[in-house]
Structures are given as C-alpha cells and as structure tokens.
N, C-alpha and C positions, 0 to 999 in steps of 0.2 A: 368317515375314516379316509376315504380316497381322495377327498378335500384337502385334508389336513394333510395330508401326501402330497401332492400337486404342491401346495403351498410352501412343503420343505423342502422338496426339489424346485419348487424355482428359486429359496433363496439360495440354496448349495449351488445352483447354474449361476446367480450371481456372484456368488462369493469367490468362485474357479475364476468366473470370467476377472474381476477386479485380482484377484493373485498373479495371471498372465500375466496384466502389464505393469504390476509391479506390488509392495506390499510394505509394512511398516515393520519395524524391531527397534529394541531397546540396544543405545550406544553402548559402550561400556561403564560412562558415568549417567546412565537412565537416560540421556536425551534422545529424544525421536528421532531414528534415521528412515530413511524411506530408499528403498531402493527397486531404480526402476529399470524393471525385467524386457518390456517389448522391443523390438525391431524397430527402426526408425528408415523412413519417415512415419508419423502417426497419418493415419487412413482409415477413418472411421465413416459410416455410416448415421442417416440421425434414424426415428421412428418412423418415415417413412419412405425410407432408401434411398435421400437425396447425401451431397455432403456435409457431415457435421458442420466442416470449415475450421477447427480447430488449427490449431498452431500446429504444425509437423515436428519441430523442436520445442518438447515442453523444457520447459526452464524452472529454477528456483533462486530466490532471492538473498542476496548477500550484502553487508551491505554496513557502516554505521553512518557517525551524521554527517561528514566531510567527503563521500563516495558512496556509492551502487554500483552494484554486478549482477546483472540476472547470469547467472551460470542452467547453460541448455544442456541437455542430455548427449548432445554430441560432442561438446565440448568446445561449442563455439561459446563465447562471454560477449555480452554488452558493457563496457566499461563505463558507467553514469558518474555526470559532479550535477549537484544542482545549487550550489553557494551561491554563485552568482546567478545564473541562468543551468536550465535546464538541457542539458547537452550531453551525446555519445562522445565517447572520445575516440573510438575504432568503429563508425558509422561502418556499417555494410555498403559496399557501392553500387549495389543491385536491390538491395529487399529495404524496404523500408521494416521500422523494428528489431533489427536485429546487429549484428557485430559480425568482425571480421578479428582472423587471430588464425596462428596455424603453430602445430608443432607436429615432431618427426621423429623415429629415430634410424638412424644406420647401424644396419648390421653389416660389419667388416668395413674392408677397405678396397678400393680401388674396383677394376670392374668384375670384381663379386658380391661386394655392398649392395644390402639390401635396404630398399626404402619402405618404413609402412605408416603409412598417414596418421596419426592421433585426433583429428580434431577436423569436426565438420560433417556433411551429411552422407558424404562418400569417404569414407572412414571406418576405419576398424569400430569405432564411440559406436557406430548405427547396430556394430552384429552384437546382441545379446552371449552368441557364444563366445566371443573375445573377449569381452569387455563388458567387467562388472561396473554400475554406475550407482552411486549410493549419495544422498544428499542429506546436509544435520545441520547441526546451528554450527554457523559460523564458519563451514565446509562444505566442498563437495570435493568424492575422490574419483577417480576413474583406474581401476586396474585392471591391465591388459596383459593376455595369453600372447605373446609373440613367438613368431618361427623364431628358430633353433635356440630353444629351451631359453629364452629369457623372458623376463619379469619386467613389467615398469607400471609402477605406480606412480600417478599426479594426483596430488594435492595441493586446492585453489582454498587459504586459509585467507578471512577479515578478521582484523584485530579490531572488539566493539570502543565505543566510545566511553572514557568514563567520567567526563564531565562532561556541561553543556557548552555546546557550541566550541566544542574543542575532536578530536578523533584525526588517527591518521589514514589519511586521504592514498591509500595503497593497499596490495595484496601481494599475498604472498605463493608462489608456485612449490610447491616441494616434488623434486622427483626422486626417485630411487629406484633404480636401474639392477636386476638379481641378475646373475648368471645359473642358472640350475642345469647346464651341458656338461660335458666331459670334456671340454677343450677350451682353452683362454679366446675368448672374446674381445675383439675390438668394439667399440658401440658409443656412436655418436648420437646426442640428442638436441637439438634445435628447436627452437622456439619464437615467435614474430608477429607483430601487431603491426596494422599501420597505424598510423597517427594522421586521424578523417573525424577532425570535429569539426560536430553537427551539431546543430540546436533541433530539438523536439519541435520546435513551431515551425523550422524550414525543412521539416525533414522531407517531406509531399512534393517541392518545388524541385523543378531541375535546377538542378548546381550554378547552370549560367545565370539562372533568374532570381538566387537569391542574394538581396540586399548585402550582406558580409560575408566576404569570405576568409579562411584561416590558413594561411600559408606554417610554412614550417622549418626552422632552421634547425641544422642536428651539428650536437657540440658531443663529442668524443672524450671523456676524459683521459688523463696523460695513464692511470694506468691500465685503460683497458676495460676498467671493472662497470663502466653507464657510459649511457646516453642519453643527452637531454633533446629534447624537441622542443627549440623555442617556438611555441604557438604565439604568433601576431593576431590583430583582428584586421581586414583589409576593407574599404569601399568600395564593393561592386556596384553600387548604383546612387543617386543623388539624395546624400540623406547629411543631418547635420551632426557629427559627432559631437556627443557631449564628454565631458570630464569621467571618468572611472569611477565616480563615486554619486554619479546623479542618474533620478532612474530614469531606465531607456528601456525601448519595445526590443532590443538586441541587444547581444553580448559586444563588447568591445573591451574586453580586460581577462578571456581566459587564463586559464590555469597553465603553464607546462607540464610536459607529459616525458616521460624518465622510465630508461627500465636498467636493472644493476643486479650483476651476478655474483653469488656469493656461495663458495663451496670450501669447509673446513678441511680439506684434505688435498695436498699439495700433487696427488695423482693425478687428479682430477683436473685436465687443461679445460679452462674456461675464460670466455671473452661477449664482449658488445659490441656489437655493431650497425652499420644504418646500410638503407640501399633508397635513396629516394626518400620518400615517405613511411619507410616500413624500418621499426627497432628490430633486433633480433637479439637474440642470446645465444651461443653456443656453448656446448660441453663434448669433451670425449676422453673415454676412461676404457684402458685394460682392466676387462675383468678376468680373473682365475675360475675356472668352477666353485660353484659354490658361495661365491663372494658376491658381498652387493656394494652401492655407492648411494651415498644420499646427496644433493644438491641443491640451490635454491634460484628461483627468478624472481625479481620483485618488480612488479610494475605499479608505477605511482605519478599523484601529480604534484607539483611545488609552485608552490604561489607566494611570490614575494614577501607579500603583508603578513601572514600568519606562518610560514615556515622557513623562510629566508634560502634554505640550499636542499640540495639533493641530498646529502648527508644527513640533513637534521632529520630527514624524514625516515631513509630509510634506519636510522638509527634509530629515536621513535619504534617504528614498526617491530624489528627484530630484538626488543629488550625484551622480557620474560618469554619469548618464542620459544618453542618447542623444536627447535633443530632437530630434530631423531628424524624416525620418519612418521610421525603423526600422523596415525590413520583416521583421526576422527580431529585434524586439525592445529594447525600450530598454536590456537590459541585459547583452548580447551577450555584450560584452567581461569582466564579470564572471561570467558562466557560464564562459564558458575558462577562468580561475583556480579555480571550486568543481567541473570535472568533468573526472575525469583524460586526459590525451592518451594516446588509440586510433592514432591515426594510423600506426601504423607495422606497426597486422592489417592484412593482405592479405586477409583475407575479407571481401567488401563487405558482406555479410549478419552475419556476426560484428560486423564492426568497428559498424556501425550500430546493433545491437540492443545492446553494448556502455557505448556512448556513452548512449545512448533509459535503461537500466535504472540506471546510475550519475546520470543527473540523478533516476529515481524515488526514488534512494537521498536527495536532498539536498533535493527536493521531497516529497516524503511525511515525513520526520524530524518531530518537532514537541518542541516545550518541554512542559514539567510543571511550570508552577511548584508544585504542591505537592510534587512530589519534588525541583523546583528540578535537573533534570536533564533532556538530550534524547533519545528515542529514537525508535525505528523502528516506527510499529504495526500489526498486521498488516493493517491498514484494510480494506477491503471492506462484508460484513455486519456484521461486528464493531463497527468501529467508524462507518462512516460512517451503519448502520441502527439500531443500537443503541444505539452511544457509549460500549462497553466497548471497552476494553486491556486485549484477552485474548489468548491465553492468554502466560502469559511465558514459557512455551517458543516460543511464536512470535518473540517480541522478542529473542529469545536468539539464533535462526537468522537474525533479520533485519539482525543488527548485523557477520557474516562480514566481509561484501566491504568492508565500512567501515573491517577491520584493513587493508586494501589503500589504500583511497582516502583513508578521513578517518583516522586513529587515535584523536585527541578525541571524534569522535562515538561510533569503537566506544566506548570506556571510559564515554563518560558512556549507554550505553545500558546498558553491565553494571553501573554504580552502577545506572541507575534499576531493574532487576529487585534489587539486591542489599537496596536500602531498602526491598523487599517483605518481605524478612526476620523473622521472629518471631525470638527469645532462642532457639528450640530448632532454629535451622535449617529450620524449615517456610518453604518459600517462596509467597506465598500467589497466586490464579490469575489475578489482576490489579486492576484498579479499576475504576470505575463515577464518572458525576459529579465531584466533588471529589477525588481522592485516596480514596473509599471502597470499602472492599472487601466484599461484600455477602456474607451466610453461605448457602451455596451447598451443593449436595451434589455437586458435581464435585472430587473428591479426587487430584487429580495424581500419580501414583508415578513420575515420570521429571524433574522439572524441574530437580533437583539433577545430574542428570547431564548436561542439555543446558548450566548453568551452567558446571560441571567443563569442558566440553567447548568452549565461548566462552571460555573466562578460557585454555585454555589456547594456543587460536590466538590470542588476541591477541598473549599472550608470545611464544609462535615467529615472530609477525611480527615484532611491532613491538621487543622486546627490553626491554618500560617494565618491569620489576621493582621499580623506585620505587612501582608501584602497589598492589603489596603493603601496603606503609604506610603509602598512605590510607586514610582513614577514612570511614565511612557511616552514615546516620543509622538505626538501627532502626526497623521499622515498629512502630505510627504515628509520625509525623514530627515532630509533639508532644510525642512521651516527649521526647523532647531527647537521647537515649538514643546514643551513639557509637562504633562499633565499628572493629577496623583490618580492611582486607579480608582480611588474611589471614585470622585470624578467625572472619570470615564464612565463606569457607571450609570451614573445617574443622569449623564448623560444619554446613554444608551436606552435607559427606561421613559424619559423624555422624549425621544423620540420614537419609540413604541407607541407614546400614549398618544402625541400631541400630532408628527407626521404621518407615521403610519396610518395610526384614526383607527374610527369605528366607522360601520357602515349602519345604512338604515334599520336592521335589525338587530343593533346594536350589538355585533361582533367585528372582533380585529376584522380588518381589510387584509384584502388578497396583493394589490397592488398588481404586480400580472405574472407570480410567481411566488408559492409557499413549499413545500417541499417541491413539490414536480410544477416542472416548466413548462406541460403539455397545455395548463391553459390559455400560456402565451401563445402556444402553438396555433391552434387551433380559436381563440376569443382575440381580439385585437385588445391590449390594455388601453389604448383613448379611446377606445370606445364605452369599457365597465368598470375604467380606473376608479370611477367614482362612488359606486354600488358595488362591487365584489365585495363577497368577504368569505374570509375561511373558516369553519369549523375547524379545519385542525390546527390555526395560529391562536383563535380561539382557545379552545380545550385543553391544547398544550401549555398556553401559560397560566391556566386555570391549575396546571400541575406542576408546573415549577415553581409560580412565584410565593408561594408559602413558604416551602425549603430556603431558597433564598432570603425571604423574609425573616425567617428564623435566623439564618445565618447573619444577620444583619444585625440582629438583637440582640444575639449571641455573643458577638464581639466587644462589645460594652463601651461602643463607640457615644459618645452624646450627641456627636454630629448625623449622628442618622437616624433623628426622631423623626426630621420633618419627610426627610425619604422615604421611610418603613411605614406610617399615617400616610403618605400620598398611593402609594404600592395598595396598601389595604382598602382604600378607598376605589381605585381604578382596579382591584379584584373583584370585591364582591360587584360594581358595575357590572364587569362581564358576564359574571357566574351567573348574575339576576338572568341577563338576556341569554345566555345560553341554553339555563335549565326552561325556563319558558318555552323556547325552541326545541328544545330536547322533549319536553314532556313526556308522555309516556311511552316512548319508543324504545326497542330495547336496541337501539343501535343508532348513531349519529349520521346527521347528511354529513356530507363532504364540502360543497361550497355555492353561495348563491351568487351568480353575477347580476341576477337584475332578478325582477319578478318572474320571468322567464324564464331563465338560465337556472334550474337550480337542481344541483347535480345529489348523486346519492340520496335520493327520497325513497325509492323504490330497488336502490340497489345497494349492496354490503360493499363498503369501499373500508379498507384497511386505512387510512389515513391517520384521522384522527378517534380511531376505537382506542388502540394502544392507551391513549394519555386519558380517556373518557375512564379505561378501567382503574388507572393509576390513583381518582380524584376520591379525597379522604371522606367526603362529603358525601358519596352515594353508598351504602348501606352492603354489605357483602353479597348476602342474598340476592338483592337485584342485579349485583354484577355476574354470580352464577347464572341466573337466567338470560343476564344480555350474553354471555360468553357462548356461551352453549345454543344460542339463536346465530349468533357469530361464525362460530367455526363450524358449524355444519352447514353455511353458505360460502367461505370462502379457506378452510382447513381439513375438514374431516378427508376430501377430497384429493386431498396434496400430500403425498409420499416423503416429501422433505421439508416443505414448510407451508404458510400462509401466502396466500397470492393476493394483489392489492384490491383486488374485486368481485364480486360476484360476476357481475356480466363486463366486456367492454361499455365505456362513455363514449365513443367517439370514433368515429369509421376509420378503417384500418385494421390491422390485424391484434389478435387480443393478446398481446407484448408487451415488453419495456413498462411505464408505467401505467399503461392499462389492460394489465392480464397480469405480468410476473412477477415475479416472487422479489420484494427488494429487503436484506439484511437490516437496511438502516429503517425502515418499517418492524417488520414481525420482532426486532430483539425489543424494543419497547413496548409490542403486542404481550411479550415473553413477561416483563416485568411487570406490565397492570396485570395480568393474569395472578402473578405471584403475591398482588396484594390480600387475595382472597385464598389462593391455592400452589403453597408451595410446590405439591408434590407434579399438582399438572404442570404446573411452570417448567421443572425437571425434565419433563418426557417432552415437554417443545425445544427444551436446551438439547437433547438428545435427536430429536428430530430433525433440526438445522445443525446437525455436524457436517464437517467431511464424510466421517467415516460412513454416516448414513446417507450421503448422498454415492460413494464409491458401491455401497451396497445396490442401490439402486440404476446407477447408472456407472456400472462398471468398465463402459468402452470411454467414457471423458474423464481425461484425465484434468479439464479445467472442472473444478469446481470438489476435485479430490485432494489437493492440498491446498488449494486457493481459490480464487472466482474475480470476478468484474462485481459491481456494485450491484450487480440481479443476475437472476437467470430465469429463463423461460419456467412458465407453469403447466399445468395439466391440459393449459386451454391450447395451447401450439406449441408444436419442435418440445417439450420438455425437458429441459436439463441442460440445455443450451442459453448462448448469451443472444441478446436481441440485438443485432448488429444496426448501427446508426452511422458510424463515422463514413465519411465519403471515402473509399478504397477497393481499388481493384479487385485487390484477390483478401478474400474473408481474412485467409489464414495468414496472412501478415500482420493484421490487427490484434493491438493487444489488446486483451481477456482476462488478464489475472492480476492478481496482488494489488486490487482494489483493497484500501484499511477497515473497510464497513466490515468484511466476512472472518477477521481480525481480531479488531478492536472490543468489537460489540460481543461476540460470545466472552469472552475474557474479560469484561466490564460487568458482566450479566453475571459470568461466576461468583467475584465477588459481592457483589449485590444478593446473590441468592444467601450465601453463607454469611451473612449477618443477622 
C-alpha cells in the first residue's frame, strides 16, 4: 500500500512540476496550444546537479515552405529562408543561434512617457506575471499586463503553404493596444529588426573571416507604408563567383528583406522607417477608456524570380487574413485546410501531439529552388546550425506521413533526394549552400534502400503509378541531364547490388557508414572498406524490398519484369546469408568489420532488430520470444523509450549513438513489434510521446514539445541531448525541431490504424 503511495506521489510531484513551466489546452477550433508558464531565463539542473545547458529561450516553430521562424518565449524570432541557402535574416550579433528584433510601447507623451520593453530576455515576455505566452499552429501571442491599465496583445501569424513549392515568404505581427483606465491615453508602439544575414554555415566564424558578406541598401517608399532592404552578396575574400543559378558552397543571390504597416483605421498614425541596418515600424493612437486599436506589421522577404515586388507579397499574405485581433492567429482558417482533421482520436494526448506534429510537417517543409522541389529537412543541428540538408536518408524518413497528409509534398520530397542522383546511381549525402555537395568522406551504404523503401509507401498509399514516368533532372541540375523515375530506380537498386556489394558473409557492406557514423569514427573505412558489413543494411532491405517489389508488379508495368526477377533474386541471396547468420539467436549482431571486429554478438544493439521483427518470413511466436529477450535488455529499463544498446561499443561515454535513445530507431522498433502485437506497439507509441517524456522529466522543456534526433538514456545525463557540435556555451546550441521526433510518430499512427 505505501508502495503504491510513493508511486502516486511521485507521479502528482511530476505532473505539478511539468504544470510550473508550462501546460497544454484546447484552441478554440481543437488545435493544441501550449502555454508556457515559467520565468525566463530557463536554469535547470540535470540528475546530477551539473547544468542541464538547455537553451534559456525556448522557442517554437513557424513556418511554411518559402520561410521559418523559430518564435522564443521572450519574444525574440529567428527570421529563417532556406530557398536558396540556409540563412538568418536578423542574425544575433552576439549569440550564435538566435535573432535579433525589439518592440516597445509608450505610455504618454513627452517627459512623462513610459517605456516598457516587449521582447527579449530583460523584458516584460521573461515575467510570467505580465505576460501571458501561449504557442499553436500557425501562432504565437504574447499578452501583456501593462502600467496604467493598458492591454497589448502581439500576434506573430504564418500563412501555410498551399501548393508545392509555392508559399508566402512573410509574417504577419497583429497588435492591439486596450485601454481599461479612466482617462484617454496616448500610446505609442514601435517595432524593428535589423537586417544581419547570416548563413548557418558562417554563423561560428567572425564576421571579418567570412568569405561573403551582405551589405544592405534601404529604399523608403513614397508613401511611408515599407521599407525594402536591398540585400547584395559582397566578396570578402578570394573566391570565384559563379552565376545565380550554378551551385555554390555560398549564397550570392539572397532574398530582400521588407517590412510594411498596415492599420484600417485612419486614427491610428503609422509609418516605416530605416536607421542603419535596422527596419522599424511605428504606430501611435489616442485611446479613450475602454477602447482598443488593432494594427498590423508585416515582415517579408521578395525575390525577384518568384515574387517580383513588395506588394505582390504583402498582398499574397493579407488576402483571406483574419484582421480582427485573432487570438489564435490571422490564418486560422487556412491552417484547417493544410492540417489533416484528428478529431475523431479519442486520445486527448494522441489526438493533440497529432495535430502539433502534422503542422511540423507543413511548417518545417521548405522549397529548393536549385533542385526546384520541396522537402522535409531533418533541421535541428543540421540544418538550422550548420545549413546542411543532410543526410537524405533523413529526408527519405521525413517525407512518410506526407503519403498520408500531403501526397504532392511526399512526391516532390522523393524527386528532391532523387535529383541527388549521379548517372551510376550513387545518391549523394546532401547539399550545402547552393545546391552544393561538398566531397566529404561520409560514404552512405544504406540510402538506396531507404529510397526503395519511400517510393514504395508512397505507391501503397497513394496509388500515383503515373509517377513512374516522371522525369528528374540528374545531379548537377546543370547537366540539363533528364531521367524517367523509373530509371532512377533501377538505377539505385543497381548500385545497391553491384557497388555497394556484399561482404564475405554474404551481407550488404557497411562502406564506413549505415545509419550511424560512429564506425567511421572510431574504424578507419580503408582499412575494412572491404570486409564490413551491416546487419542492419542487411535486414532492412530484407524488409523493404518485397513491398516495393509488390509495388512494382502492382503497377502493370511490362517493363519491370526484368527488374522485379533481378530484385527477387538478389533478396532471397541475402535472406539465405543472413538467416544462416542469424540462426538461432533471438536477436541480431549489428555489424562485422573483419573476423575481428564483430560488433553486437554478445550485446543487444537496437539497429537492426526493428526491421529483423518487420520480416514476413519469421513466424509470430519466434518474434514474441525475440521481443521480449529484446526489451528487457535494452526497454524495460527506459521511462520513455528504447536505447540503442544494451552495454556501450566503444570507449567514451554511453551517449549519442552508443547509449541513447534515437526516434529514427525505436519508431521502426514500434512497427516490427506491431507485426505481431498491435496492442504492445500502442503502449510504445504512448511511451515515446511528449507528453510522456514532460511527465518524466518535467524540468526540460526540449524534448516536451520537440527534441534533437536523441536524447540521452538511462545510462548518462537522461533526458538530455548528447552535445557534439564544437561550441562555447551548450545553451546556444540548437536541440530542437529535429523531423525524426515529428514525422515518425505521425507515420507510425497511420501505420498502426490500418
């Protein structure tokens, strides 16, 4: 009894603690808002009293495919484009990661005018009791308690995208200014970014030492209403500029950057202006007791080729807008149309984290004009630290639940990985800057199988076989070069079978990198280029290539006899040498680099179990027994999910990929489970929530509406990310809104309900 006591007092200690800093509710049209309650800066502690290192500004993402905005708790914003290259538009000039922006308002006039900051870490946004902070799809508001009885609410709305490769590249500020005093009010509100773009990949370097730099010319319109910021690209150091449309390791073609006021009500004096490098807005309005004012600030960017003028955009932007003062968003109403209807899960926490992960899906997406296609990037360090689109096996996984919700996006996400293509089927690891792919010694031996394995859930969804006989343009985008996707294809399976290889125990080869990079780390690839091989490139395509194969037959193509008989033949190949290997074990090695080298014999490595339990060919029963040998080595143990190992491989601390926990693992753990056992599959879907990790670890807030591609396990720091990137201070590093913590539970839903 006193057990069972303890046990519900510590989750009710949990549950208080995670309510402190903040909690979730229903909008008014059902969509998840989250509103977050603590004091800022965040200052946490980990489990054993060092610092967490979390971000002090958490933030949430906004966002469609032509812009990003991480919008922070304090109301600072990251202004993101990544069309071209991956770039801030309002760089911080002190923190890496972050933005710069300020807004104000005054009370009165002259030297009784009161100042009180809106935005920032010393700010009214930091005190909980001023300032309510409430984040949803497509919104964040911030409403603030001001001296002498006045009201101001901001509302930062993104209008979603609703074709591909199309969206408008702006957002929209709504304020409203109440008077609740006894006496008419004067009250000024002021608003200003600089304009400090930054590329992700120079963001680490001081300012003198990077390659381009972006000056800025500000054009005033005649009525006052914008300001454009001609962004140039400049040469700070000896490189050779190419043409605007060839790819390069830099941007030399950004966007301009515009901001334009717009207020229905002729009381209301409003103008634009520049000081330097910094746009501003202004407003000021008499209010009467009792009276309030709505207004607008739009900040955007215009690029010649796709929008021609500042007009067309912010015109664009404000057509079906919700002018009022939309508490939950100027663009509400078109969120309902780009984010599928949940309504009818009965799990409030389901149905919620649902809705929440399907707008990440239409908020995170982004264009490429150099591949002139849109996809999903795995964003986080990757891209938001970096400014790499890496890896495309990530983009592969990230485009799933898209067969469900968008179709067009899935497709045009497996065109943009397919225009990575080389002539011999090499798919290459992503891009950099321009459309550039930098020569790298990260040698992928799995990417072709993750494609094989996208292209074939697409067809079982959506049924497009028309797709087949599109065409795509070869990398580089240049050659001019035009292939039909079939094609590509088979191309792709060709080079699985014929470069990739088998190894001497007649499994795929590792090359010096299958999911995780640690054995490059750690094994020299010329030295066991020749002998690795992986169990989990292995196994995995022992579970894809049949679906695919199906899909192939399916289509009623004639031309794909000799393909679907080459496929069948180089499967059962493998499956021979793998079950050999496998024998009676109830759990797979991981990978053998020589005679030597062969990892996962004696330890539970999560790699390739997931896709071992997926395979139609092993008998239910026996997958029950391997499961349950499984998860009581490397799950039973784990509060929020499966960790990739039983013990570490490899000296160093037991992290990252050898100790923690990685989404893009366990959700295909989740799914071979669910071949045998729906309802346990369920209780691991529930296991890897948010909500069950807030429960758990109710003092981080990364990994409560979002996370990094892992987070620590049982074995060290728990519940925390395994910090890698070279940087000063932890808590600049971004942590969050990695597409794996995303995509995959919202992939795995539909999966389950079939």
């Amino acid at each position: 009894m006193m057990k069972r006591f303890l046990t519900f007092l510590t989750l009710l200690l949990a549950m208080t603690a995670a309510a402190e800093q903040g909690s979730w509710k229903a909008g008014s049209d059902g969509f998840p808002v989250y509103d977050f309650n603590a004091p800022l800066p965040v200052e946490v502690t980990d489990d054993m009293g060092g610092d967490a290192s979390l971000p002090e500004d958490p933030y949430f993402l906004l966002g469609n495919y032509r812009m990003g905005l991480f919008t922070h708790v304090s109301g600072i914003w990251q202004f993101m484009t990544a069309q071209r290259a991956w770039a801030r538009v309002n760089a911080s000039g002190t923190q890496p990661n972050y933005g710069e922006n300020d807004a104000y308002v005054m009370i009165g006039t002259g030297g009784n005018a009161r100042k009180i900051d809106l935005v920032g870490l010393e700010s009214v946004s930091s005190d909980p009791d001023v300032t309510e902070r409430h984040f949803g799809i497509g919104f964040a508001r911030y409403s603030y308690d001001l001296p002498s009885d006045v009201k101001c609410e901001r509302v930062v709305s993104v209008r979603p995208s609703d074709r591909i490769n199309e969206g408008v590249p702006a957002f929209l500020v709504t304020v409203t200014l109440r008077n609740e005093g006894s006496r008419t009010r004067r009250i000024s509100y002021v608003e200003s970014m600089p304009v400090r773009y930054v590329t992700m990949q120079t963001q680490m370097m001081d300012p003198e030492d990077r390659p381009i730099g972006y000056p800025v010319v500000m054009k005033l319109s005649e009525d006052g209403k914008s300001v454009v910021a001609d962004v140039s690209a400049r040469r700070d150091a000896f490189i050779v500029m190419p043409e605007a449309h060839q790819r390069f390791p830099y941007e030399i073609d950004p966007s301009d950057v515009f901001v334009y006021v717009h207020s229905t009500d002729d009381r209301v004096l409003s103008s634009s202006s520049f000081d330097g490098d910094v746009l501003r807005a202004d407003f000021g309005v008499n209010l009467r007791p009792g009276e309030s004012q709505t207004f607008h600030v739009v900040w955007g960017l215009v690029d010649d080729m796709k929008d021609h003028s500042v007009e067309e955009v912010y015109d664009a932007l404000l057509k079906d807008a919700d002018l009022g003062e939309c508490p939950e968003g100027a663009f509400m109403s078109l969120w309902k149309k780009a984010v599928p209807d949940f309504s009818s899960e009965d799990d409030e926490v389901v149905r919620r984290e649902l809705y929440w992960n399907a707008h990440f899906v239409e908020a995170s997406a982004k264009y490429s004009e150099y591949f002139d296609e849109t996809f999903i990037p795995q964003g986080t360090v990757y891209s938001y630290h970096y400014g790499d689109n890496i890896a495309n096996r990530d983009h592969l996984q990230a485009m799933l639940p898209a067969c469900y919700t968008n179709p067009a996006l899935a497709k045009s996400a497996l065109r943009y990985v397919m225009k990575h293509t080389d002539a011999d089927g090499e798919i290459k690891r992503g891009n950099l800057g321009y459309g550039y792919t930098p020569p790298i010694i990260y040698k992928e031996s799995d990417q072709q199988i993750y494609m094989l394995n996208s292209v074939a859930e697409y067809l079982r969804v959506t049924g497009d076989y028309a797709f087949l006989d599109e065409e795509v343009e070869q990398y580089p985008a240049e050659s001019g070069v035009r292939t039909k996707v079939l094609t590509v294809l088979q191309k792709h399976f060709i080079h699985l079978r014929d470069e990739i290889g088998l190894g001497p125990d007649g499994l795929i080869k590792l090359h010096n990198s299958d999911w995780s990079d640690s054995f490059l780390h750690a094994y020299s690839p010329n030295k066991y280029s020749w002998s690795a091989e992986s169990h989990l490139n292995t196994v995995m395509a022992l579970a894809v290539l049949p679906e695919f194969i199906s899909q192939m037959e399916k289509s009623g193509r004639d031309d794909v006899e000799e393909f679907v008989a080459s496929m069948k033949v180089y499967s059962a190949q493998i499956e021979k040498a793998y079950m050999e290997d496998l024998g009676d074990r109830l759990y797979s090695p991981r990978a053998y680099l020589d005679k030597t080298h062969r990892f996962g014999l004696d330890v539970v490595c999560i790699e390739p179990q997931g896709y071992l339990l997926q395979l139609k060919t092993i008998e239910p029963e026996r997958k029950r027994e391997m499961y349950e040998y499984m998860k009581a080595r490397i799950s039973d143990m784990e509060p929020i999910g499966v960790r990739t190992r039983e013990n570490p491989l490899w000296d160093g601390l037991p992290q990252g990929e050898d100790g923690g926990i990685w989404f893009s693992l366990e959700y295909p753990f989740l799914l071979g489970v669910s071949t045998f056992d729906k309802e346990e599959a369920w209780k691991l879907f529930r296991k890897f929530s948010f909500d069950n990790f807030a429960r758990n670890y109710p003092d981080y807030w990364v990994g409560q509406w979002t996370a990094a591609d892992e987070v620590n396990s049982t074995l060290y720091r728990p519940g925390l990310y395994a910090f890698w990137i070279p940087i000063d201070n932890y808590r600049h590093g971004l942590q969050g809104y990695c597409s794996h913590p995303h995509t995959w539970p919202l992939y795995c839903y539909f999966k389950l309900k079939e």
